[in-house]
N, CA and C atoms of all chains as a GROMACS GRO file, in nm:
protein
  546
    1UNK      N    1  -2.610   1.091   0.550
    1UNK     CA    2  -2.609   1.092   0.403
    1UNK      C    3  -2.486   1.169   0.357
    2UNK      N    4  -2.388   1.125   0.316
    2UNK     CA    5  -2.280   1.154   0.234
    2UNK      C    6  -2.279   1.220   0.139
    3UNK      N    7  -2.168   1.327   0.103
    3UNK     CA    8  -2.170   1.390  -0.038
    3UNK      C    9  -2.170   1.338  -0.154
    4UNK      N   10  -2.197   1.340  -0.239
    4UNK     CA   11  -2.195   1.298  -0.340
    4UNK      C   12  -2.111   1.379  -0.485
    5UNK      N   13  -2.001   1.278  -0.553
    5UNK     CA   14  -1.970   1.414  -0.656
    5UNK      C   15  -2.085   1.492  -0.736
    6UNK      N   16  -2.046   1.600  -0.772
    6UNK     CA   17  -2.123   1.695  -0.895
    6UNK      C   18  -2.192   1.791  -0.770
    7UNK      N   19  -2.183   1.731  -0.624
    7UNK     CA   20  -2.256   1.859  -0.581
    7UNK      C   21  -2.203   1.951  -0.482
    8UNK      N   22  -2.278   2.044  -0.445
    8UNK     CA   23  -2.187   2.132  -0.373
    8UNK      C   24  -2.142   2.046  -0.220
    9UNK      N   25  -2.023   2.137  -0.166
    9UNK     CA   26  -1.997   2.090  -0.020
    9UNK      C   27  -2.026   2.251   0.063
   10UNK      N   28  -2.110   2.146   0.148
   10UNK     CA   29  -2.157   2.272   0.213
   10UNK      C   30  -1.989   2.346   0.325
   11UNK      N   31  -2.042   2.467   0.340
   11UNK     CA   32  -1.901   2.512   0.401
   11UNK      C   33  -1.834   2.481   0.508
   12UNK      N   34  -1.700   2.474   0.536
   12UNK     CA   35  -1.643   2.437   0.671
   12UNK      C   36  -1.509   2.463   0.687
   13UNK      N   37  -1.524   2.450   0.840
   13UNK     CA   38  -1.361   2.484   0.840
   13UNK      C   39  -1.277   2.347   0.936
   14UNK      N   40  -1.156   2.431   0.960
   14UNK     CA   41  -1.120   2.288   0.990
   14UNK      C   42  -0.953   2.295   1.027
   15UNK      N   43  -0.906   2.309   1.186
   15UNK     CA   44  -0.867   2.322   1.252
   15UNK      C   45  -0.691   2.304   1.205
   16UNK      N   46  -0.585   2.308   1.195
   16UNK     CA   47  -0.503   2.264   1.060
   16UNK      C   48  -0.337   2.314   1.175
   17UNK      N   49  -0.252   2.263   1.163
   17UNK     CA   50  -0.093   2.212   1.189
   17UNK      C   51  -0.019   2.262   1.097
   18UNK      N   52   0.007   2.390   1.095
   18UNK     CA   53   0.088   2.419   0.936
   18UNK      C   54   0.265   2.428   0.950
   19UNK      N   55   0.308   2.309   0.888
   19UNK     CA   56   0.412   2.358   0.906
   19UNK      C   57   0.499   2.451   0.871
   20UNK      N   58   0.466   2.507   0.784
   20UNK     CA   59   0.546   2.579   0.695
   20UNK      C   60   0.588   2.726   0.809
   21UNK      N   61   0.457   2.739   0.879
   21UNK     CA   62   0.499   2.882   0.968
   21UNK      C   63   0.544   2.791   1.104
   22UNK      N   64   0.519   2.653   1.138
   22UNK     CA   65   0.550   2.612   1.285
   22UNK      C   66   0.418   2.588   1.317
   23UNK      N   67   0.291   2.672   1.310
   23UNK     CA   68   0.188   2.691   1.434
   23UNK      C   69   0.046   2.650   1.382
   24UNK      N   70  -0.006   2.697   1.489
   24UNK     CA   71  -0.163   2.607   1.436
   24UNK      C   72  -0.246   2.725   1.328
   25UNK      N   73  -0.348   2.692   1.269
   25UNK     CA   74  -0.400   2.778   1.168
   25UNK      C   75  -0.527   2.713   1.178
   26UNK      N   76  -0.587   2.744   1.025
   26UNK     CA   77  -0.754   2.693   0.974
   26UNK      C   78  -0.774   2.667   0.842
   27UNK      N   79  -0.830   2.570   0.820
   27UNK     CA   80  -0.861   2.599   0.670
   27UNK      C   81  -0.989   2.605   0.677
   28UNK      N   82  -1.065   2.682   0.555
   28UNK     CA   83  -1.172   2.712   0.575
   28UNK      C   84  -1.218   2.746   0.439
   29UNK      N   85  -1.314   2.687   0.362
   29UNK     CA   86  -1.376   2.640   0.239
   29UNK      C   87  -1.407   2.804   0.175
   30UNK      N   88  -1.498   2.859   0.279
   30UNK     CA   89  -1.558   2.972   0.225
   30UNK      C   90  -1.458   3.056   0.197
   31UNK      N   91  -1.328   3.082   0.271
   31UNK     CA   92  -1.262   3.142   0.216
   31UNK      C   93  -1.127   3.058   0.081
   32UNK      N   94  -1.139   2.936   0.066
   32UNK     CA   95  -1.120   2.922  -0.014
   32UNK      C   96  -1.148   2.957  -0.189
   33UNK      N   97  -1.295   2.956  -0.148
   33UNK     CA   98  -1.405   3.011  -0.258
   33UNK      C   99  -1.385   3.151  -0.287
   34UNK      N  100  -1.338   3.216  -0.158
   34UNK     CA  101  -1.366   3.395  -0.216
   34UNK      C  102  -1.233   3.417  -0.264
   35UNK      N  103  -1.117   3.281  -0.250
   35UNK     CA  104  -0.968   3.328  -0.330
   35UNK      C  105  -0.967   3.259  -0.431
   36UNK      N  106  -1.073   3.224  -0.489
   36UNK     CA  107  -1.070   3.144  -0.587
   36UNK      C  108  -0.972   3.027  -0.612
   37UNK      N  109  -0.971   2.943  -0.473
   37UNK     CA  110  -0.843   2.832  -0.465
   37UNK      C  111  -0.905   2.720  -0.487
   38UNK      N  112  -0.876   2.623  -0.562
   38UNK     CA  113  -0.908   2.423  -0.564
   38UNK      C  114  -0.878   2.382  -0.394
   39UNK      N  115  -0.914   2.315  -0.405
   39UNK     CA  116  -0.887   2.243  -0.281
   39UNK      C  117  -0.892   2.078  -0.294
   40UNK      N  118  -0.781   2.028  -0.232
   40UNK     CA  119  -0.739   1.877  -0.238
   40UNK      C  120  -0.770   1.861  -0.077
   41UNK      N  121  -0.855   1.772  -0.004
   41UNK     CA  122  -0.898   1.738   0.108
   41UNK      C  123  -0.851   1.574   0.082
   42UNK      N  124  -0.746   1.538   0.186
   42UNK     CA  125  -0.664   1.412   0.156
   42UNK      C  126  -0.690   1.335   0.297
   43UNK      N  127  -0.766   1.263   0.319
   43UNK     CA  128  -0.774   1.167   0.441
   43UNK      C  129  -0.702   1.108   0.456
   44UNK      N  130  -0.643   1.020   0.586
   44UNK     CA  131  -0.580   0.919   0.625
   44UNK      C  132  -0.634   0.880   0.733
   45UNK      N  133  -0.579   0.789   0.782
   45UNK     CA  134  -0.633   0.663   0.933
   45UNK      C  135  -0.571   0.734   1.021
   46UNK      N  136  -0.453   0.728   1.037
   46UNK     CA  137  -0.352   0.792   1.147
   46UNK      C  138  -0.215   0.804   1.120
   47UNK      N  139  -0.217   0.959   1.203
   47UNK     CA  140  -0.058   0.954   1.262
   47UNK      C  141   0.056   0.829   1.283
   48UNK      N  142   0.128   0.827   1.257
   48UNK     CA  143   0.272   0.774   1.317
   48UNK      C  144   0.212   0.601   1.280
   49UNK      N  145   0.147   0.589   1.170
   49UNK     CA  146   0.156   0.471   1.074
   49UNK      C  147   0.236   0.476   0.962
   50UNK      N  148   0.170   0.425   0.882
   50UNK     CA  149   0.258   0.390   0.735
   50UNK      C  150   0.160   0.394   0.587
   51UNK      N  151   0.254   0.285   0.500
   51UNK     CA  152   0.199   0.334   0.384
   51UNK      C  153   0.200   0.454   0.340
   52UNK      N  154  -0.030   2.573  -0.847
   52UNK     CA  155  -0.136   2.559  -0.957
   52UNK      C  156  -0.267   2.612  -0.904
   53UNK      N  157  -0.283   2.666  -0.837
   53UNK     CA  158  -0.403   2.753  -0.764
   53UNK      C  159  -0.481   2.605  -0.663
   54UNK      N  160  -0.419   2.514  -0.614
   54UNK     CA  161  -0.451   2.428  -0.534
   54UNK      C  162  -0.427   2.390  -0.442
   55UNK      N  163  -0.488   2.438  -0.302
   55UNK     CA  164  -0.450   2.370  -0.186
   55UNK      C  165  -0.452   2.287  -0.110
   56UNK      N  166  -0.370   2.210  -0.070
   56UNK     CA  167  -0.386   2.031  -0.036
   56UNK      C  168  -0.395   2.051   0.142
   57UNK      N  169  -0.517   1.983   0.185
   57UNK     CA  170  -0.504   1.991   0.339
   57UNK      C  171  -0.532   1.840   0.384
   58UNK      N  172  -0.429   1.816   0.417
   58UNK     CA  173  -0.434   1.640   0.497
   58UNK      C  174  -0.580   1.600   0.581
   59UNK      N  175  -0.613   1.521   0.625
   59UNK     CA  176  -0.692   1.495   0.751
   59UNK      C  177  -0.719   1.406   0.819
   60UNK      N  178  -0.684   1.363   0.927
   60UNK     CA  179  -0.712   1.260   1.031
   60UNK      C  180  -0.794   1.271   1.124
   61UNK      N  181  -0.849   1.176   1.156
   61UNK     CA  182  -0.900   1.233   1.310
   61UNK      C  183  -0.762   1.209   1.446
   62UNK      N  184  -0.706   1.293   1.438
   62UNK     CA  185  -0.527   1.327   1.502
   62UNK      C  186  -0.605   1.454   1.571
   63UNK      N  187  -0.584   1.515   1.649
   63UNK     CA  188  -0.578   1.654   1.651
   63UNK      C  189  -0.445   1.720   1.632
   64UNK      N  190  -0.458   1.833   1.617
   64UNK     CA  191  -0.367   1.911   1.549
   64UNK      C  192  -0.198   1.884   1.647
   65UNK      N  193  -0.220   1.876   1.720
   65UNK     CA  194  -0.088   1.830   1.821
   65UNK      C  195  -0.028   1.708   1.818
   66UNK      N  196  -0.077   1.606   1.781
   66UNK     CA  197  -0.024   1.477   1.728
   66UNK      C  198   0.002   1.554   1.609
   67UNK      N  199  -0.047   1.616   1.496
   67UNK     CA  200   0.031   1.640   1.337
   67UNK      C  201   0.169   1.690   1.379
   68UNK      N  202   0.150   1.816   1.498
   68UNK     CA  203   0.293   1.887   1.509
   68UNK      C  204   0.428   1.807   1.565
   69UNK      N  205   0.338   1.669   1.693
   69UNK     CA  206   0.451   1.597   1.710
   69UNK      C  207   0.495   1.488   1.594
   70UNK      N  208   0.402   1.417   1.507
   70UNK     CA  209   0.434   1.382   1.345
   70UNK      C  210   0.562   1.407   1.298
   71UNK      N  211   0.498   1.559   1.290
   71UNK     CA  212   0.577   1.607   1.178
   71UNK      C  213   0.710   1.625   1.182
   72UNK      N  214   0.736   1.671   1.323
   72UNK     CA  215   0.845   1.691   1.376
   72UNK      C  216   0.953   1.563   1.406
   73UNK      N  217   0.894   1.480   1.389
   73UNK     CA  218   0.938   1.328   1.429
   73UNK      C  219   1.003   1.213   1.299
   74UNK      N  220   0.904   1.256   1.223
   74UNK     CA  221   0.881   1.126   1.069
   74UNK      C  222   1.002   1.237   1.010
   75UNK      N  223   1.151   1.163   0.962
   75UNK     CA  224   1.209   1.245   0.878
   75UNK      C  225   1.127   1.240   0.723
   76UNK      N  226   1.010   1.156   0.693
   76UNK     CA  227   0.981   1.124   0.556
   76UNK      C  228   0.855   1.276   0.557
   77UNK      N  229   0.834   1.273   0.677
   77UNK     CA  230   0.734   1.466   0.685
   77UNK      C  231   0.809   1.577   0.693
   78UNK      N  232   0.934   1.544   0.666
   78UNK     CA  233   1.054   1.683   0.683
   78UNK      C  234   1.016   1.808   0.580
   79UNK      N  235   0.988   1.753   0.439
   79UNK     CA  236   0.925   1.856   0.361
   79UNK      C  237   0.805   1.906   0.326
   80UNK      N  238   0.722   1.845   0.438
   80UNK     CA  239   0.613   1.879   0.399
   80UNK      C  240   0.554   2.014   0.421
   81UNK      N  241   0.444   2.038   0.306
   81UNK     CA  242   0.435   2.234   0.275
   81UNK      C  243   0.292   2.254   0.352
   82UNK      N  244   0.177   2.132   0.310
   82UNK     CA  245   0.091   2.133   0.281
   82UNK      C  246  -0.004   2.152   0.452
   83UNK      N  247  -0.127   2.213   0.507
   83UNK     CA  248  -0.159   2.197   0.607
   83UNK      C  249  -0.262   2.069   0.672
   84UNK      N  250  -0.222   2.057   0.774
   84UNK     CA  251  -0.249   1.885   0.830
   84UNK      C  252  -0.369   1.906   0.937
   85UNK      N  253  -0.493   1.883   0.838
   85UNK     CA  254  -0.584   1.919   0.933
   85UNK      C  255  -0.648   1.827   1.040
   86UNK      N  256  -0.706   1.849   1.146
   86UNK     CA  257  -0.719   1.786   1.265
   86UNK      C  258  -0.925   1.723   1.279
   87UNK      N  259  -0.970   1.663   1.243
   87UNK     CA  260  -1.092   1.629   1.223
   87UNK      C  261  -1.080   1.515   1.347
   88UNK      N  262  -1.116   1.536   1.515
   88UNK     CA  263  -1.094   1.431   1.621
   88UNK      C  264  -1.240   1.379   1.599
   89UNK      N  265  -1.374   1.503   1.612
   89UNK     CA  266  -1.529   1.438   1.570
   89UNK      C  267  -1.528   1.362   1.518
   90UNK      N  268  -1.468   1.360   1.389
   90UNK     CA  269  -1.519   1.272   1.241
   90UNK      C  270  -1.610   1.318   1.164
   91UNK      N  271  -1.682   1.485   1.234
   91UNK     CA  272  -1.759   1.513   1.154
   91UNK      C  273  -1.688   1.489   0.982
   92UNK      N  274  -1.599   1.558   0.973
   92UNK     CA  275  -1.576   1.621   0.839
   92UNK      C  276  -1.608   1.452   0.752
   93UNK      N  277  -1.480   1.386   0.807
   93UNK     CA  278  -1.491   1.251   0.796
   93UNK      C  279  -1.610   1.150   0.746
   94UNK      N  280  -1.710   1.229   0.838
   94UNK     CA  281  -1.861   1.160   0.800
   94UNK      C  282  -1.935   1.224   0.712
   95UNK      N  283  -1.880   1.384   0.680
   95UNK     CA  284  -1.973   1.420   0.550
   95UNK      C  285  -1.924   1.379   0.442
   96UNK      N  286  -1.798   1.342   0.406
   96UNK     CA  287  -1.771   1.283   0.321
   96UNK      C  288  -1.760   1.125   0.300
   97UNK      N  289  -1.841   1.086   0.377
   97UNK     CA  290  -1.830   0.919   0.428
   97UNK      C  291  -1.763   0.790   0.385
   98UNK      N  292  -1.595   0.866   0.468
   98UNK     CA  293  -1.507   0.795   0.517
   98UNK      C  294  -1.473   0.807   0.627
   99UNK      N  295  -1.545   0.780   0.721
   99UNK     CA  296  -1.566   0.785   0.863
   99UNK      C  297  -1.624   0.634   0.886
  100UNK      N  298  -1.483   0.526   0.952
  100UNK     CA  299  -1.495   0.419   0.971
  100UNK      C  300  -1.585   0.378   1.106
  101UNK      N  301  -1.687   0.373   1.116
  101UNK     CA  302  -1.768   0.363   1.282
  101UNK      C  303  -1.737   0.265   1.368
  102UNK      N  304  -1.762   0.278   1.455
  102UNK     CA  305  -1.653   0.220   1.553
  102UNK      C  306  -1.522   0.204   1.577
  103UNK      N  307  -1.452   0.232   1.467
  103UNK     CA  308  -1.307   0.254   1.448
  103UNK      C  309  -1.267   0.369   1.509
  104UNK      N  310  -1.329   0.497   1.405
  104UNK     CA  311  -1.273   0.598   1.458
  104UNK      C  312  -1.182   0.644   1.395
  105UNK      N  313  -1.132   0.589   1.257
  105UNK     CA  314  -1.049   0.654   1.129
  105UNK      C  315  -1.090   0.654   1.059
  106UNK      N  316  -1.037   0.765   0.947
  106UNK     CA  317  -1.092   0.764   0.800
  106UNK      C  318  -1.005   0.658   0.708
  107UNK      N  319  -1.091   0.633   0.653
  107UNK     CA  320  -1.047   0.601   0.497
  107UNK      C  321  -0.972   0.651   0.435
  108UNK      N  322  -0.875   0.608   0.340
  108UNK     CA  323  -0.771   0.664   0.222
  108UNK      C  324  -0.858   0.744   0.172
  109UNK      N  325  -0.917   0.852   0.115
  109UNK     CA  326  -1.041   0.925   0.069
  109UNK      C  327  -0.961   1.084   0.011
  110UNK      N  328  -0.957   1.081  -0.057
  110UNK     CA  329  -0.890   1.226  -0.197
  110UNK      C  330  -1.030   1.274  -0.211
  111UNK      N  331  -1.055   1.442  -0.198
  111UNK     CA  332  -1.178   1.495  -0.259
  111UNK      C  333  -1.110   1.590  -0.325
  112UNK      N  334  -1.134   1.669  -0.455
  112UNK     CA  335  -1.126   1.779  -0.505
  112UNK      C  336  -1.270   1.855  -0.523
  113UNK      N  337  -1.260   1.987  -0.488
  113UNK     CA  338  -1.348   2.079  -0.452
  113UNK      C  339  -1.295   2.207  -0.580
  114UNK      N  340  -1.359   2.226  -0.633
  114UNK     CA  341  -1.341   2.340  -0.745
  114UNK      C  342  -1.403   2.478  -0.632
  115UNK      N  343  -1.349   2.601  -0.683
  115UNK     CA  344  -1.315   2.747  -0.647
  115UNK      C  345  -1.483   2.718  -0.586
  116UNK      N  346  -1.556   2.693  -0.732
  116UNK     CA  347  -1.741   2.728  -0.669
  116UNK      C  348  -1.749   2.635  -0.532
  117UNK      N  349  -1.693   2.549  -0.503
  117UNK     CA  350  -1.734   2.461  -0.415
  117UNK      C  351  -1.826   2.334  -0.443
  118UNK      N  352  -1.778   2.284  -0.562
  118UNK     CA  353  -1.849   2.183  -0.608
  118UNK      C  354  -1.730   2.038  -0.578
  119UNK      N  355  -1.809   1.942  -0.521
  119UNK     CA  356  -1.699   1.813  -0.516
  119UNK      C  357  -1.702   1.780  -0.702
  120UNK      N  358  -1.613   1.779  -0.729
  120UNK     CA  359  -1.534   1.728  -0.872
  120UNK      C  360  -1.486   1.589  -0.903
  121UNK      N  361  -1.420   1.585  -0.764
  121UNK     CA  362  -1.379   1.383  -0.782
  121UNK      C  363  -1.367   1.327  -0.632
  122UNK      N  364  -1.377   1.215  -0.631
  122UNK     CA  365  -1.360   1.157  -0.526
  122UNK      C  366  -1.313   0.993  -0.515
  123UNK      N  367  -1.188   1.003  -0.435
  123UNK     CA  368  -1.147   0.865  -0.461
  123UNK      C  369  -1.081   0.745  -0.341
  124UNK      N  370  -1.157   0.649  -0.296
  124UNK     CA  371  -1.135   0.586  -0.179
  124UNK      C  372  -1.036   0.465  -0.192
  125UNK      N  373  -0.985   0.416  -0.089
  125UNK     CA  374  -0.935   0.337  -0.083
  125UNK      C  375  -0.942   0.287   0.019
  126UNK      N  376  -0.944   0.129   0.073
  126UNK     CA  377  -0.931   0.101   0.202
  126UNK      C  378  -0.770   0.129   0.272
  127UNK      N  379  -0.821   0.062   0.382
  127UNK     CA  380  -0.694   0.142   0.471
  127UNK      C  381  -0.559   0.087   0.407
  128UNK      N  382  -0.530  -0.049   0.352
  128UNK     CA  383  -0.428  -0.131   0.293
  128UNK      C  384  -0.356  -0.024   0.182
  129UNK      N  385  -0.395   0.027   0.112
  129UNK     CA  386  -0.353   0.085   0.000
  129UNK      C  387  -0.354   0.199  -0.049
  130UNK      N  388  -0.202   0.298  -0.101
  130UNK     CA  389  -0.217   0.415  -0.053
  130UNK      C  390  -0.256   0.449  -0.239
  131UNK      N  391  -0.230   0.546  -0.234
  131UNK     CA  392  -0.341   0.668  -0.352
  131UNK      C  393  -0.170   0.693  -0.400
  132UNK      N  394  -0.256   0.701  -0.583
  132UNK     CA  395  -0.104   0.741  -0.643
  132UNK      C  396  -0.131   0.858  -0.689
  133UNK      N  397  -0.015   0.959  -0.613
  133UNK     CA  398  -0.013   1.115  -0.622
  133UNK      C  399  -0.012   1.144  -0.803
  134UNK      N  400   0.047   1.072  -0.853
  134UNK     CA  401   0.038   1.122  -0.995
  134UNK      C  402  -0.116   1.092  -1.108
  135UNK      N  403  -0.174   1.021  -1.009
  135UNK     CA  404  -0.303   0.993  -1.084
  135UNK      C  405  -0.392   1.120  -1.054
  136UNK      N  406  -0.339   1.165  -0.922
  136UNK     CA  407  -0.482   1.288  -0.846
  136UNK      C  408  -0.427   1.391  -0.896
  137UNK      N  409  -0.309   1.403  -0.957
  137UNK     CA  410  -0.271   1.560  -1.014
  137UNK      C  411  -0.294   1.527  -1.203
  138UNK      N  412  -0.306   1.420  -1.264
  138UNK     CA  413  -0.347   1.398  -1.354
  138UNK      C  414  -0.493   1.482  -1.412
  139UNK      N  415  -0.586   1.395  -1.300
  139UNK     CA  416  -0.699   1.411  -1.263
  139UNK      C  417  -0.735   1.572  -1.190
  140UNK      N  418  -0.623   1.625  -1.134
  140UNK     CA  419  -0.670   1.830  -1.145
  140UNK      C  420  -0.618   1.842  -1.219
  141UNK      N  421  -0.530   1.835  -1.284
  141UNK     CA  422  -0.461   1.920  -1.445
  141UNK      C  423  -0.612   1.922  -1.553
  142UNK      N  424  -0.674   1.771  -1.527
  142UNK     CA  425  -0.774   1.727  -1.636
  142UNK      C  426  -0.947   1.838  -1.608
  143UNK      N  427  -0.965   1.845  -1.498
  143UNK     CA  428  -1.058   1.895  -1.386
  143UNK      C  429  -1.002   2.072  -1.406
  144UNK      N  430  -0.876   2.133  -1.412
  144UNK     CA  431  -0.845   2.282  -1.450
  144UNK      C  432  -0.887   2.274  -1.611
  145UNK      N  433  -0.841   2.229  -1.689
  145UNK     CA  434  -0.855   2.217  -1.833
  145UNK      C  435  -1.031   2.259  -1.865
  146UNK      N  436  -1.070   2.120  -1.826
  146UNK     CA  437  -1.250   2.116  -1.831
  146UNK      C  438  -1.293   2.270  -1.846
  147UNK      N  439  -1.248   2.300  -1.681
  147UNK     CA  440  -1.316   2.450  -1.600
  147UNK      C  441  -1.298   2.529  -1.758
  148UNK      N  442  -1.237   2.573  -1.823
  148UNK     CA  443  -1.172   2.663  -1.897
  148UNK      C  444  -1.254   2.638  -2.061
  149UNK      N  445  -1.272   2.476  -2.057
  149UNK     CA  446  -1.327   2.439  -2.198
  149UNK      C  447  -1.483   2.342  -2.160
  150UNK      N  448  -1.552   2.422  -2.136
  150UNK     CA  449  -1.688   2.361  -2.083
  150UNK      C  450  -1.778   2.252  -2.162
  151UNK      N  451  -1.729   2.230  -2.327
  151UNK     CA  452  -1.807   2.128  -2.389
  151UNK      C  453  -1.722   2.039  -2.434
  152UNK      N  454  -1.617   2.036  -2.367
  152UNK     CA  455  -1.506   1.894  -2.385
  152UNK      C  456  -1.532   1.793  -2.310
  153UNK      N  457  -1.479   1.708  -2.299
  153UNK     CA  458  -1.419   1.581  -2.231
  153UNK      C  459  -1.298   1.516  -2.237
  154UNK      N  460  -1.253   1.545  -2.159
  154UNK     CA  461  -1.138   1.420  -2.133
  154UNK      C  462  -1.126   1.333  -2.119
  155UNK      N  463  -1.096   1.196  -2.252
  155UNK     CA  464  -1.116   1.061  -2.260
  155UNK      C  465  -0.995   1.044  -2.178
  156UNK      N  466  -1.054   0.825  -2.129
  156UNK     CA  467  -0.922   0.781  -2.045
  156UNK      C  468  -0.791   0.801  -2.062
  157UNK      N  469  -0.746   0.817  -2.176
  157UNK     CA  470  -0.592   0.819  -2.187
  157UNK      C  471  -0.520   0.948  -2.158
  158UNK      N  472  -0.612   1.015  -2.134
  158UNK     CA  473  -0.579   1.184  -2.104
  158UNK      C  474  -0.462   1.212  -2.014
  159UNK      N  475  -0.361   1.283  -2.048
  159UNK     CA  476  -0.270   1.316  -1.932
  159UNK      C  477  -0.280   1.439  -1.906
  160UNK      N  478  -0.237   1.516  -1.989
  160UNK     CA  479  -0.235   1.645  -1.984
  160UNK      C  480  -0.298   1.747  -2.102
  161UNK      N  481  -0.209   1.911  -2.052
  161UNK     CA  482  -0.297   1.982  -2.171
  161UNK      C  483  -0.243   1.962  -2.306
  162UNK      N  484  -0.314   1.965  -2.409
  162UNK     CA  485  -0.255   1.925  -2.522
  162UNK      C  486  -0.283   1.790  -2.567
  163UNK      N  487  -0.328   1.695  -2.501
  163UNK     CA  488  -0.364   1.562  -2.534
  163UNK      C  489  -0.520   1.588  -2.624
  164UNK      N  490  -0.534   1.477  -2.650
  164UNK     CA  491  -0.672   1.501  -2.740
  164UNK      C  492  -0.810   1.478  -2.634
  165UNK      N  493  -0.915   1.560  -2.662
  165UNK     CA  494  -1.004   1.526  -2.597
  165UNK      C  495  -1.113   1.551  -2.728
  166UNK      N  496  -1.239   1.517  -2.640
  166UNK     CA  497  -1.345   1.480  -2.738
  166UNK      C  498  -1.446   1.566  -2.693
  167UNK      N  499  -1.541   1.650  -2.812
  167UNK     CA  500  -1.636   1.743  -2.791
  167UNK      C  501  -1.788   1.638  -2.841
  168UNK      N  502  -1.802   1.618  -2.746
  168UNK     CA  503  -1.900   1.518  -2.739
  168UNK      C  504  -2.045   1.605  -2.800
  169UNK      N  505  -2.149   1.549  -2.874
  169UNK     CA  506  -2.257   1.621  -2.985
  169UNK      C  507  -2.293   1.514  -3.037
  170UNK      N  508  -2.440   1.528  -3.108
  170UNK     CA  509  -2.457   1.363  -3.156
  170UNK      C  510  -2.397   1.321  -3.260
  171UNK      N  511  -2.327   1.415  -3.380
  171UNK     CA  512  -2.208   1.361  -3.478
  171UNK      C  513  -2.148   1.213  -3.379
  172UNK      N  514  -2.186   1.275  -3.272
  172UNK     CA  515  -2.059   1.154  -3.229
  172UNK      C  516  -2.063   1.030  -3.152
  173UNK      N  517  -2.190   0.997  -3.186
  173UNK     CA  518  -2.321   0.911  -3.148
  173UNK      C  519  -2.229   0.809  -3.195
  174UNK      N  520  -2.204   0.698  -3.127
  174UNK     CA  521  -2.179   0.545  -3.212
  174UNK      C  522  -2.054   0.554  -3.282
  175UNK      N  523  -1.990   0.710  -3.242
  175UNK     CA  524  -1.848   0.712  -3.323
  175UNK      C  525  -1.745   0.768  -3.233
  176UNK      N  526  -1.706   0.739  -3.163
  176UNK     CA  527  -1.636   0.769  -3.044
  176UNK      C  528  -1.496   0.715  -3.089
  177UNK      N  529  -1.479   0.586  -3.136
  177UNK     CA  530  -1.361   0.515  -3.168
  177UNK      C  531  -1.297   0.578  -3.280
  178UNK      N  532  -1.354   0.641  -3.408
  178UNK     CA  533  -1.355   0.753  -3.520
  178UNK      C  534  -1.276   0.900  -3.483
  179UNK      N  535  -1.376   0.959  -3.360
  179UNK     CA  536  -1.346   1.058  -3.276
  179UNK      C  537  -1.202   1.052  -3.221
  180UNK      N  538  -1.166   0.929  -3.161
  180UNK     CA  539  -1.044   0.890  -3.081
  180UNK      C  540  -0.917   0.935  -3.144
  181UNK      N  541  -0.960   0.864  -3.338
  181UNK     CA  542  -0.848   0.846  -3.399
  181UNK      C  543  -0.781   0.947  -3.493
  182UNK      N  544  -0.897   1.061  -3.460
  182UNK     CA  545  -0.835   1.160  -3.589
  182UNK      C  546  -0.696   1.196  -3.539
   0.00000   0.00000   0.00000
């Protein structure tokens, strides 16, 4: 059963490629929440396609 | 704008770094490229293609409380127009700030007209539109 808008997302994290420093990192909801940040979660199919 | 954008594939994080490093069109990218190989994440938000094994074109915005706010799919053919999803948080920050508004369709930004919806405004919406 899928989220649905208007409700909460329960918490998570989630393993992350940052380039900006080079190295691997995390993102992680709950602490999104305690910095009071939005969050844009952007899917795609795959790597080293298009569109 | 107090918003952080995190990509996601089911890639693990080592395909993003060889990506990134590769695609000159990922040369500027700021944003972090997260690695979902399960599909859990994928499947709580269900764009998790089964049997495939990719997600869906799929945009979520998540406000500070942790509430999903919008959500917007696309099949795999067709990509998402960045200026509609920052439309749509400019419209989504605004709200947060003015809790008995609305932002009708034509809405771009702050300063556009929106509508304080009440029953005055029952059957008069088009009235509402035009002041």
């Amino acid at each position: 059963m899928s989220i649905q808008v208007g409700q909460d997302v329960s918490d998570f994290k989630l393993t992350t490629f940052d380039s900006e420093n080079g190295g691997f990192g995390e993102f992680n909801l709950a602490k999104q929440k305690k910095d009071g940040r939005w969050s844009l979660l952007f899917f795609y199919p795959a790597d080293f396609t298009f569109v | 704008m107090g918003c952080d954008i995190v990509t996601v594939s089911t890639d693990t994080q080592f395909v993003h770094l060889a990506w990134q490093r590769e695609e000159k069109e990922l040369a500027d990218v700021k944003y972090a490229m997260g690695a979902d190989p399960t599909g859990d994440l994928a499947k709580t938000f269900g764009v998790y293609i089964d049997g495939v094994g990719l997600a869906l074109r799929g945009s979520f915005l998540i406000s500070p409380e942790g509430k999903l706010m919008n959500a917007e799919v696309n099949f795999l053919n067709m990509g998402r127009n960045i200026d509609e999803t920052m439309r749509k948080f400019k419209a989504n920050l605004y709200l947060l700030k003015k809790p008995d508004e609305g932002c009708p369709s034509k809405w771009k930004d702050e300063g556009d007209k929106t509508l304080k919806p009440g029953p005055e405004m029952v059957g008069r919406v088009h009235e509402a539109l035009a002041d």
